[in-house]
BAVEX-254068 format. One line per 2 residues: number of its first residue (from 1); for each residue x negated, y negated, z negated of C-alpha. Coordinates in Angstrom, 1 decimal, m for minus. Example, Ala and Ser with C-alpha at 12.3 -4.5 7.8 and 13.67 -1.06 7.14 Angstrom:
2
1> m12.3:4.5:m7.8 | m13.7:1.1:m7.1
***
This chain:
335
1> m60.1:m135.3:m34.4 | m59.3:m138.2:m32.0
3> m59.4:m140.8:m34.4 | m62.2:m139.5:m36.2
5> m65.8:m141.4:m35.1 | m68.5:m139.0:m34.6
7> m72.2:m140.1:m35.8 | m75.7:m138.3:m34.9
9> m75.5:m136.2:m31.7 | m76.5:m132.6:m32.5
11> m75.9:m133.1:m36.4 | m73.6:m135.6:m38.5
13> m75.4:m138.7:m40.2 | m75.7:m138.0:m43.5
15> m74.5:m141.6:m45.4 | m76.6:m143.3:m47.6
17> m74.2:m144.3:m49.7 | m73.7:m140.8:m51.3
19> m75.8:m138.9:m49.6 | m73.5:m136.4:m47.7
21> m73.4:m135.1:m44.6 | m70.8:m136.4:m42.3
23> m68.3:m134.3:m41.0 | m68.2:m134.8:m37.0
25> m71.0:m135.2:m34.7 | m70.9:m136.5:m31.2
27> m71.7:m133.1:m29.7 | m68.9:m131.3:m32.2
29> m67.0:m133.9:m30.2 | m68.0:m133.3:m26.9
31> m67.2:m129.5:m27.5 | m63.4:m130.2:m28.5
33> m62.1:m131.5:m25.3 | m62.3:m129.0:m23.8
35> m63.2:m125.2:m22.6 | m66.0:m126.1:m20.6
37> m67.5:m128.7:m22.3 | m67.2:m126.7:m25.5
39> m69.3:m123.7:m23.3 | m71.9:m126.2:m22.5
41> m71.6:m128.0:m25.6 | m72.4:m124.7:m27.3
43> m75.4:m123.7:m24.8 | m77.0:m127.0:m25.7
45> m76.6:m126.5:m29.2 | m77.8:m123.2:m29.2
47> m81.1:m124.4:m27.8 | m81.4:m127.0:m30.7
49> m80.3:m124.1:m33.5 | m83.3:m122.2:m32.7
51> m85.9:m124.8:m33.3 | m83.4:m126.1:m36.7
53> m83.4:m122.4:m37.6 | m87.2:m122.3:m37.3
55> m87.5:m125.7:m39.2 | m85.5:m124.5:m41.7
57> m86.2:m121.1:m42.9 | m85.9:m121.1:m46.6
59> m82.6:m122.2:m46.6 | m81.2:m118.8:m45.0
61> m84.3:m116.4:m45.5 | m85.0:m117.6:m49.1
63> m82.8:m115.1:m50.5 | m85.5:m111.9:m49.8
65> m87.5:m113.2:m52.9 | m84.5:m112.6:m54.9
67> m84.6:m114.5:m58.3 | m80.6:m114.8:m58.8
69> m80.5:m118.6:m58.2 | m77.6:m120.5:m56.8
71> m80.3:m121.6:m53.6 | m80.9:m118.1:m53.4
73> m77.0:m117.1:m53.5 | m76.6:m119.7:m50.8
75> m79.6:m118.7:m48.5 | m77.9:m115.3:m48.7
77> m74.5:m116.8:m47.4 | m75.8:m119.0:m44.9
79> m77.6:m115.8:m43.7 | m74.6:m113.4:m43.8
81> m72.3:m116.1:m42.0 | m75.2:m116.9:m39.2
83> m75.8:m113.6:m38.9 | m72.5:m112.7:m37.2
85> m71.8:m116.4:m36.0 | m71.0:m117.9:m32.4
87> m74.2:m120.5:m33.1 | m76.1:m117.0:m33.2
89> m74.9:m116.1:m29.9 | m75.3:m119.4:m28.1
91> m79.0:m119.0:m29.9 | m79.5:m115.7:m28.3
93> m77.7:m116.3:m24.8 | m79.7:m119.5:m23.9
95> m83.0:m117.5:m24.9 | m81.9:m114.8:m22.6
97> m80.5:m117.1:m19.7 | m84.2:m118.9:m20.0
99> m85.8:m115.8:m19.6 | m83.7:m114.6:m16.8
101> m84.1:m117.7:m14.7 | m87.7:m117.7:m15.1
103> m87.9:m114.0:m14.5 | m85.6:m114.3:m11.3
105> m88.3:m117.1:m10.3 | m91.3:m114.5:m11.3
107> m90.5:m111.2:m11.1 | m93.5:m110.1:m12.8
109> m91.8:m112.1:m16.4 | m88.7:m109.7:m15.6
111> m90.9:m106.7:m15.1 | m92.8:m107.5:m18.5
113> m89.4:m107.3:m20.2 | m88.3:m104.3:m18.8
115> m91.6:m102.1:m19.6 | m91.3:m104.3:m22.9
117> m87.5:m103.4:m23.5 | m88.5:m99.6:m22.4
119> m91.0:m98.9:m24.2 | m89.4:m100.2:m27.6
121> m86.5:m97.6:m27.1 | m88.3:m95.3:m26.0
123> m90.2:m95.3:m29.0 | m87.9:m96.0:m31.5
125> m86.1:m92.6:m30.0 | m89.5:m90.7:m29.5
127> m89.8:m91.3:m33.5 | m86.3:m90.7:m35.1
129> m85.8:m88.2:m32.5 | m88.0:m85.9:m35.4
131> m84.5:m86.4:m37.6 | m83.7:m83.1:m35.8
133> m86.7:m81.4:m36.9 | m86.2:m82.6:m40.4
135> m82.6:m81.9:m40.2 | m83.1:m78.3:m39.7
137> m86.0:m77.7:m41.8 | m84.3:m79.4:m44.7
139> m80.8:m77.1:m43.8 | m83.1:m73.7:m44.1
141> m84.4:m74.9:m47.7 | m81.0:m75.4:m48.9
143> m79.9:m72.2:m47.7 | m82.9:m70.7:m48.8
145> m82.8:m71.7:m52.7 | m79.1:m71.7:m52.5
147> m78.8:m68.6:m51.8 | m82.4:m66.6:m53.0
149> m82.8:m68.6:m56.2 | m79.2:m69.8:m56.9
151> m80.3:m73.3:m58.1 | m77.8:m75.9:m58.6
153> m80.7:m78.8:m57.7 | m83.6:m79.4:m55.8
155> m86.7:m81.7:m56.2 | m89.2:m82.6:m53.8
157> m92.4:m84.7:m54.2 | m95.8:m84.7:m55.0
159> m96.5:m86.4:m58.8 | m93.2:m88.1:m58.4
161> m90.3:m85.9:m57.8 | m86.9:m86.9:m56.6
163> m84.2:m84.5:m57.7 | m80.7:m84.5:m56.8
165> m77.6:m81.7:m56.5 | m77.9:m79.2:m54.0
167> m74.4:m81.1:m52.5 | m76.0:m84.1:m52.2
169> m78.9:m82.6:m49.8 | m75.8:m81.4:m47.8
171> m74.3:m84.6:m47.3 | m77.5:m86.6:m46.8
173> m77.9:m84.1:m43.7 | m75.1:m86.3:m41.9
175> m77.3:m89.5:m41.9 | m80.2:m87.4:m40.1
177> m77.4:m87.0:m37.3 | m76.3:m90.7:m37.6
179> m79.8:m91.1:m37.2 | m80.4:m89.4:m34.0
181> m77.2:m90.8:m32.7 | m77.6:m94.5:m34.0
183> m81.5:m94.9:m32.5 | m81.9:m92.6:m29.8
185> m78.9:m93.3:m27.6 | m81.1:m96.2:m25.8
187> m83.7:m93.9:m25.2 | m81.3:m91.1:m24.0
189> m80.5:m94.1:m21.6 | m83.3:m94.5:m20.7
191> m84.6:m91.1:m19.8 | m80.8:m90.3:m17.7
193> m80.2:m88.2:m20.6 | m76.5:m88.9:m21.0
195> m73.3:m87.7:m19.7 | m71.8:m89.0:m16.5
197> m69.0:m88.8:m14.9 | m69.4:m89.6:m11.1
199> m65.9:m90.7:m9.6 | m67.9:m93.0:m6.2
201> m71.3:m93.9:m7.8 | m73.2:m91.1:m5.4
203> m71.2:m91.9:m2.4 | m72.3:m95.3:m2.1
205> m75.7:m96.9:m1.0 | m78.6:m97.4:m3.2
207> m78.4:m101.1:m3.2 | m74.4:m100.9:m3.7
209> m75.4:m98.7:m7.0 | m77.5:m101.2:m8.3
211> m75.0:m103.5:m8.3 | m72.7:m101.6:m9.8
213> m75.2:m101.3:m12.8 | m75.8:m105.0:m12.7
215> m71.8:m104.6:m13.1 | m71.8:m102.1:m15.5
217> m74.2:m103.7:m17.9 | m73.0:m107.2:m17.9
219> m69.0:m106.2:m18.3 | m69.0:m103.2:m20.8
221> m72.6:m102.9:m22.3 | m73.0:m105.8:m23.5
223> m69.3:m106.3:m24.8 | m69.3:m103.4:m26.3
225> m72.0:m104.1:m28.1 | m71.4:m107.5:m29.0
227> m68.0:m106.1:m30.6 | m70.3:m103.4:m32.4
229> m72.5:m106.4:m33.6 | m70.2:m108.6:m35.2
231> m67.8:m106.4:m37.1 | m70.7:m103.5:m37.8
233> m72.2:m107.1:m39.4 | m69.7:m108.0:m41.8
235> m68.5:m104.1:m42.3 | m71.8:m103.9:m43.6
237> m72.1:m106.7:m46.1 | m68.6:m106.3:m47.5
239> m70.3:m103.2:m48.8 | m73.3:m104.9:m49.9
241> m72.5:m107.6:m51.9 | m69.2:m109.1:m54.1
243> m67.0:m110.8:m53.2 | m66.5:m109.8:m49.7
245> m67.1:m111.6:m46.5 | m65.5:m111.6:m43.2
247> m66.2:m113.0:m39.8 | m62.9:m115.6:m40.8
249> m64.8:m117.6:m43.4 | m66.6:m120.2:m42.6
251> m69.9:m121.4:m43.7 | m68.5:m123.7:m46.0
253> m66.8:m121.3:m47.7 | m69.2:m119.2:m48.2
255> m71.9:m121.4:m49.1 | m70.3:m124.0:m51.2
257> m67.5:m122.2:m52.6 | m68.2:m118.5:m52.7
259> m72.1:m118.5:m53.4 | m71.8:m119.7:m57.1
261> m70.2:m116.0:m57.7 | m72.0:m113.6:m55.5
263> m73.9:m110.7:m56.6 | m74.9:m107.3:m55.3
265> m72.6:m104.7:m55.3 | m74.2:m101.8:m53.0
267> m72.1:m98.8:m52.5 | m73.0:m95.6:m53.9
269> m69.7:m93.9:m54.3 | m69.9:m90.1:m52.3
271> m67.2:m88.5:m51.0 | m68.0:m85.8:m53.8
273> m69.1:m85.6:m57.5 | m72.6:m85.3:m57.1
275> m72.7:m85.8:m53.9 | m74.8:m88.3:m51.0
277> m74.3:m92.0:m52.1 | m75.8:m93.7:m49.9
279> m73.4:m94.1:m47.4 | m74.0:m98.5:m47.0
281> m76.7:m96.7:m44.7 | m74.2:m95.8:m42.2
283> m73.5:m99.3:m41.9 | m77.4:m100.2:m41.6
285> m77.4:m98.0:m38.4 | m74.2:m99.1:m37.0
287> m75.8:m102.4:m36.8 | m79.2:m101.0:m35.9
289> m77.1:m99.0:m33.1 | m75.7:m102.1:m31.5
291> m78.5:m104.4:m31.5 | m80.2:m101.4:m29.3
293> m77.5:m101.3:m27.0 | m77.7:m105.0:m27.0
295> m81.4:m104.5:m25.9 | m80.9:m102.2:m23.7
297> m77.9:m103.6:m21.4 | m80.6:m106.5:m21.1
299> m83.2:m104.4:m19.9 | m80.7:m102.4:m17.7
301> m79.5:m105.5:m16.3 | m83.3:m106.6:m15.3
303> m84.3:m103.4:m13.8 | m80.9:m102.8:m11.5
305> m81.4:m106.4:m10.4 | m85.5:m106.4:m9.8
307> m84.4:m103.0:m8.0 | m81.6:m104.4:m5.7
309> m83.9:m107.2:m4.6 | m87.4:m105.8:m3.9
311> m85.4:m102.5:m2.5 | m86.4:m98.8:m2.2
313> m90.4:m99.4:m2.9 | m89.7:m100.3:m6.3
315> m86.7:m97.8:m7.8 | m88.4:m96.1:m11.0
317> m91.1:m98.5:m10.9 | m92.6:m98.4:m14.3
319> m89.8:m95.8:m16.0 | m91.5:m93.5:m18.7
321> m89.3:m90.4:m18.7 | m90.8:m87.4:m20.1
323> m91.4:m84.1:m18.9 | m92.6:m81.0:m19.9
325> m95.9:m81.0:m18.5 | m97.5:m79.8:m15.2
327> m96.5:m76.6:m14.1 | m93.5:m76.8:m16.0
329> m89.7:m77.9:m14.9 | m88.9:m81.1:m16.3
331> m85.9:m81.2:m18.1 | m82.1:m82.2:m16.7
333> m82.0:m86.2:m16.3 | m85.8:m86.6:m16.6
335> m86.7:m86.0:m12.9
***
């Protein structure tokens, strides 16, 4: 690497002589002498990925208008490898470190994100929250033609019915659980809905608990779901497509030497003969379940701060729990 002469700062001249792409650039430079020039040298990159990723968006979305092409095996690649990639990160944490200096400079921008961050868990959770509804209902009607009219399938539908085994509508209840699970555990959060255990938090002052939130979220939310992220990510397209990925290759192998022989290989083996096959869905929500963690150690992070610096006058400010109504006792956590 020391011998090697970098050209272009954020990306490698490409030579005129064969047209190629040249394999160092002075910022790739910058980053490999070290541990803090590579973090900055990452953060400053980051900011010029988004605007190249916004510049450039047929060469990694152009695979949803599938027409089995090479550019379209490619765009697939450069989006599976991005997808799960430390310039994605950089991407997202400069984003978020802009937002949070402005916001700590307005607190009205922070604000906004909360009630923003809030409101999108809380509703993704208000809706799939009716999984449980449909859960139960759709446990009764197998029971219920099971065991009254003995039938070995059932069909539902209006003019276009789907059919399938009776053990297949069993299984497929698990996903209306992963459901529930998977989307409404931010807004669980968010209402005070989940289980604590309290070894100092309620001895301590109200400002010291804010900072142990500010704590909390920055050291084991967001970790957590950063680890959830990137292998729920390539967990789920090794069950996608063929041959399978994994957060070791890099985007030149992928694009230039494994795109030629991709294809789509979706899983629909059950654990049963005729039973739910669907299971790459798991994998869907896995995803979906860390990127609203992700979301929601963000918006955590905001409130606890915004809380521990305008003090007592604004705890709750803006926090939509539910209750049951006037009159009525609210229920446990949504006080």
């Amino acid at each position: 690497m020391e011998n090697e002469t970098c050209t272009g700062f954020f990306l490698a001249r490409i030579d005129p002589a064969t047209g190629e792409r040249g394999d160092l650039s002075c910022l790739d430079a910058f980053q490999s002498s070290g541990a803090l020039q590579w973090l900055f040298g990452n953060l400053l990159e980051g900011l010029f990925n988004i605007f190249y990723a916004l510049a450039t968006i047929p060469s990694w979305l152009g695979w949803v208008a599938w027409d089995n092409t090479l550019e379209d095996k490619q765009a697939l690649m450069r989006f599976i490898y991005y997808g799960g990639s430390v310039e994605l990160f950089f991407s997202v944490a400069v984003i978020v470190l802009i937002v949070t200096a402005v916001g700590m400079w307005r607190h009205s921008v922070m604000w906004a994100c909360v009630r923003g961050l809030e409101s999108f868990a809380n509703g993704v959770g208000r809706f799939f929250a009716w999984a449980g509804l449909l859960m139960v209902l759709q446990q009764i009607l197998i029971v219920f033609m099971q065991r009254i009219f003995a039938v070995s399938e059932i069909g539902l539908g209006v003019g276009s019915i789907f059919t399938q085994d009776v053990s297949w509508w069993s299984e497929s209840l698990k996903l209306h659980n992963a459901m529930i699970v998977a989307l409404c555990a931010s807004y669980t959060f968010v209402q005070g809905g989940h289980v604590r255990v309290d070894l100092f938090y309620a001895a301590v002052s109200e400002r010291a608990k804010r900072g142990i939130d500010m704590f909390g979220s920055l050291f084991f939310m967001l970790p957590a779901a950063l680890l959830m992220w990137m292998y729920g990510w390539f967990f789920l397209w090794r069950h996608l497509i063929n041959p399978p990925v994994s957060a070791s290759n890099t985007v030149t192998q992928l694009v230039e030497q494994r795109a030629r022989g991709v294809r789509w290989s979706v899983e629909t083996i059950g654990f049963s003969p005729n039973g739910f096959n669907a299971y790459f869905l798991f994998k869907v929500l896995l995803c979906a379940f860390a990127l609203m963690i992700l979301l929601q150690a963000i918006a955590f992070f905001y409130r606890s701060y915004l809380e521990w610096r305008e003090g007592a006058e604004s705890y709750g400010k803006y926090l939509d729990r539910d209750s049951l109504g006037p009159g009525e006792d609210a229920y446990e956590g949504a006080h």
